[in-house]
Backbone as CSV, one residue per row, in Angstrom:
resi,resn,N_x,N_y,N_z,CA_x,CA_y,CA_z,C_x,C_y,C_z
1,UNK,153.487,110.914,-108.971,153.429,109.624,-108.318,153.342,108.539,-109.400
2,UNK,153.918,107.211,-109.248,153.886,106.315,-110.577,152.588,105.834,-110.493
3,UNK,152.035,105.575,-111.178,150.827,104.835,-111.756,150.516,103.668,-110.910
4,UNK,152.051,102.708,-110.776,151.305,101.807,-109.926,151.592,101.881,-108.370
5,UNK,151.682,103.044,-107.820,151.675,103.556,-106.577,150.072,103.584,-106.618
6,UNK,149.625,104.735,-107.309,148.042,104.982,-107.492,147.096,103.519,-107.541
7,UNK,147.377,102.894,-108.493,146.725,101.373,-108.224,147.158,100.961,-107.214
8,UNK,147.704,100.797,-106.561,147.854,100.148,-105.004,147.086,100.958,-104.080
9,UNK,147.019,102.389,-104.202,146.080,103.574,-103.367,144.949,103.127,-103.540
10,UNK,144.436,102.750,-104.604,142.733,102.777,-104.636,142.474,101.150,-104.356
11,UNK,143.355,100.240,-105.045,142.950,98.732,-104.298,143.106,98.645,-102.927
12,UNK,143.960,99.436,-102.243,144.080,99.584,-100.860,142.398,100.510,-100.176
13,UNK,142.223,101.480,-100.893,140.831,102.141,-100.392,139.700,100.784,-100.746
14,UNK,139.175,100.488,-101.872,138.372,99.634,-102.209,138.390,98.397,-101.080
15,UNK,139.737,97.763,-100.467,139.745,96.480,-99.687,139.211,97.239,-98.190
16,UNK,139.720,98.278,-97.648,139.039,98.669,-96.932,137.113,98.847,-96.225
17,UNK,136.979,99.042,-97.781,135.450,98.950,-97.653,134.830,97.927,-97.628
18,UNK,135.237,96.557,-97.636,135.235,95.230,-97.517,135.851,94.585,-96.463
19,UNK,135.346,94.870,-95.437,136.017,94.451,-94.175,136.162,92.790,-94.018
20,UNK,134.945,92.104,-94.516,135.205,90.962,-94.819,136.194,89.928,-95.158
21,UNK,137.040,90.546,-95.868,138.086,89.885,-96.807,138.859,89.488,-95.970
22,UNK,139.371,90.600,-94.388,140.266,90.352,-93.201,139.778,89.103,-92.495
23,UNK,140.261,88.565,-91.618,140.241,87.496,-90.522,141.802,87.768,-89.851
24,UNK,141.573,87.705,-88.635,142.449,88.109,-87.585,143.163,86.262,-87.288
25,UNK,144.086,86.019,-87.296,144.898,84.955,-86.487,145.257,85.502,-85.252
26,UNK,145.392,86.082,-84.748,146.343,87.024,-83.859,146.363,87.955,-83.580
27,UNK,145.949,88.892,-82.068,146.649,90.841,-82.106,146.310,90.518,-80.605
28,UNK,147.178,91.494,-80.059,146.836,91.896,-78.969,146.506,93.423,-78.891
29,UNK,145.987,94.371,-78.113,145.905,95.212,-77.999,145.826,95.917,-76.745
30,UNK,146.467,97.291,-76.468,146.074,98.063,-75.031,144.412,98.328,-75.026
31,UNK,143.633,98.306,-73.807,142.346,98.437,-73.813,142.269,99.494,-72.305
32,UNK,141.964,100.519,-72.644,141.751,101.652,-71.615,140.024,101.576,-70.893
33,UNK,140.578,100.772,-69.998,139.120,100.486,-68.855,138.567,101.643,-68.623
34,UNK,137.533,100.987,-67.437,137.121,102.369,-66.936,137.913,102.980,-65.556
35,UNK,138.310,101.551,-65.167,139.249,101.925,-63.969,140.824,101.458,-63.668
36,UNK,141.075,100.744,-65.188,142.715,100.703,-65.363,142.795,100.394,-66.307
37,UNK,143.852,99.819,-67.106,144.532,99.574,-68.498,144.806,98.460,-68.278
38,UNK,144.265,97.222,-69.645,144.492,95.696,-69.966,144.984,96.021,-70.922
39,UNK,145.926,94.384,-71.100,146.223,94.106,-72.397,145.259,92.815,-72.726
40,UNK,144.081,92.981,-74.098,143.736,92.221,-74.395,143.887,91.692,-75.772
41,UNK,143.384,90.253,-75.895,143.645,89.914,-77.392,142.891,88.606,-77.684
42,UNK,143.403,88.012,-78.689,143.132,86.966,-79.234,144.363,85.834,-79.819
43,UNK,144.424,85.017,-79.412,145.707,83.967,-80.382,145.404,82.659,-80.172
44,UNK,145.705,81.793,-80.843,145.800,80.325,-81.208,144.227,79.828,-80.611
45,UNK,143.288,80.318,-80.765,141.747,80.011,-81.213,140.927,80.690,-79.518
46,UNK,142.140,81.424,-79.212,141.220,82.155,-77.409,141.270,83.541,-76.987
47,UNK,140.428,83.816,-76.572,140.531,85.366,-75.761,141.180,85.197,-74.805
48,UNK,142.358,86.310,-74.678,142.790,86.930,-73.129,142.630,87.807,-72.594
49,UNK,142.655,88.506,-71.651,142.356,90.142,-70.929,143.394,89.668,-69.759
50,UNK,144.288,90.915,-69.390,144.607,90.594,-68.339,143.457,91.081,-67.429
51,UNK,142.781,91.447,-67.286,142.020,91.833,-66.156,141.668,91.101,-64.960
52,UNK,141.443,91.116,-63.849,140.426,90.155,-62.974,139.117,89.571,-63.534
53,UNK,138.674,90.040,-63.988,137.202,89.435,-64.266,137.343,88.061,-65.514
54,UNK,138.520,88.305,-66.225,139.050,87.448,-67.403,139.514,86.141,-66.737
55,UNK,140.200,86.434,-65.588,141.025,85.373,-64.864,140.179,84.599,-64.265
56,UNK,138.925,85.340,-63.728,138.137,84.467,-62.960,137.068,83.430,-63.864
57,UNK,137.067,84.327,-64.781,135.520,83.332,-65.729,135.823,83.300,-67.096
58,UNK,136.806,83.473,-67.435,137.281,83.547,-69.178,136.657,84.195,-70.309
59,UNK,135.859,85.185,-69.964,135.274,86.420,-70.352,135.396,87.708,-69.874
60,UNK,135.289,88.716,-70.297,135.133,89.958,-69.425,134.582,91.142,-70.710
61,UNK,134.310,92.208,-70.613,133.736,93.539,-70.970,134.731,93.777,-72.382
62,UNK,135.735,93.696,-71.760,136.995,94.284,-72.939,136.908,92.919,-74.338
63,UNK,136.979,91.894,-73.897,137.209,90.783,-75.104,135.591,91.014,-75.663
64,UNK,134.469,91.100,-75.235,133.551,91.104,-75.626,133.302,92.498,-76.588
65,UNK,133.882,93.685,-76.089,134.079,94.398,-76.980,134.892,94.572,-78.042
66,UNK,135.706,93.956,-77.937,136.882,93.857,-79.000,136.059,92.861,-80.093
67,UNK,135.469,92.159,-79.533,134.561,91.221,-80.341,133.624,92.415,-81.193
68,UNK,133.093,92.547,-80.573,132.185,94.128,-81.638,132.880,94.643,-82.251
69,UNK,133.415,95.006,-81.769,134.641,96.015,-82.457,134.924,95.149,-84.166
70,UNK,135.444,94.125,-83.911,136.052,93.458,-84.930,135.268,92.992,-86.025
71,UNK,133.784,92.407,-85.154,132.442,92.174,-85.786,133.287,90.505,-86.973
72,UNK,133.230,90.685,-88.038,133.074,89.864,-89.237,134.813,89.742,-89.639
73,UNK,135.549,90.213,-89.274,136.880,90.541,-89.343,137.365,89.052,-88.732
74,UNK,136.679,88.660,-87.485,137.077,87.530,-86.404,136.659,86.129,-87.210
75,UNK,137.657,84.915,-86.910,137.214,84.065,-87.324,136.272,83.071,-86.432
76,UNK,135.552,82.105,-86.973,134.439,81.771,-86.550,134.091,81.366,-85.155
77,UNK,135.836,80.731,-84.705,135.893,80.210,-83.460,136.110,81.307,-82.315
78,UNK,136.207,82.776,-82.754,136.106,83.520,-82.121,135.065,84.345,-81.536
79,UNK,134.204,84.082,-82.234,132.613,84.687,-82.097,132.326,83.807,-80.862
80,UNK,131.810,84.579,-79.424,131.132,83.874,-78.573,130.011,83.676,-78.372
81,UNK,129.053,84.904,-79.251,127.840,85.251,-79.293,127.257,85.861,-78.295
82,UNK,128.187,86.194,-77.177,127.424,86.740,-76.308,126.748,88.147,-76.390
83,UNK,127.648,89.126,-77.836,127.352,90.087,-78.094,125.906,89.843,-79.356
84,UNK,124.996,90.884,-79.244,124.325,91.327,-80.615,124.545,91.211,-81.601
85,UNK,125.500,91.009,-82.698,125.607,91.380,-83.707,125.287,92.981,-84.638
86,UNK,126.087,94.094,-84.866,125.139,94.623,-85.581,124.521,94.579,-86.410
């Protein structure tokens, strides 16, 4: 393998362990409920879910977890606080 394949392997492992460094602009993702499948996400400074509970109050279970999930990764205007922090 060339040498600077290998330096890209380990700066790639090392950035990993620094989750920090990321900030999300943008993703959507599939989110497997407990009783159906959303697409949720984040873009241009808001949470979406398709779900009912999203539509009705602009929160729901899934964005709030995706929020955990992401933790420090999210930028600032994305944090709602409704979660803990770990």
């Amino acid at each position: 393998m060339q040498s600077s394949i290998i330096g890209k392997i380990e700066k790639a492992r090392r950035y990993a362990t620094e989750p920090e460094r990321i900030k999300f602009i943008e993703f959507s993702a599939h989110f497997r409920g407990d009783s159906n499948n959303y697409v949720t996400g984040y873009k241009e400074g808001k949470w979406h879910c398709t779900c009912e509970f999203f539509t009705r109050s602009g929160m729901c279970s899934h964005t709030m977890a995706m929020e955990h999930v992401l933790g420090d990764m999210l930028p600032e205007d994305a944090i709602t606080g409704v979660l803990l922090r770990r």
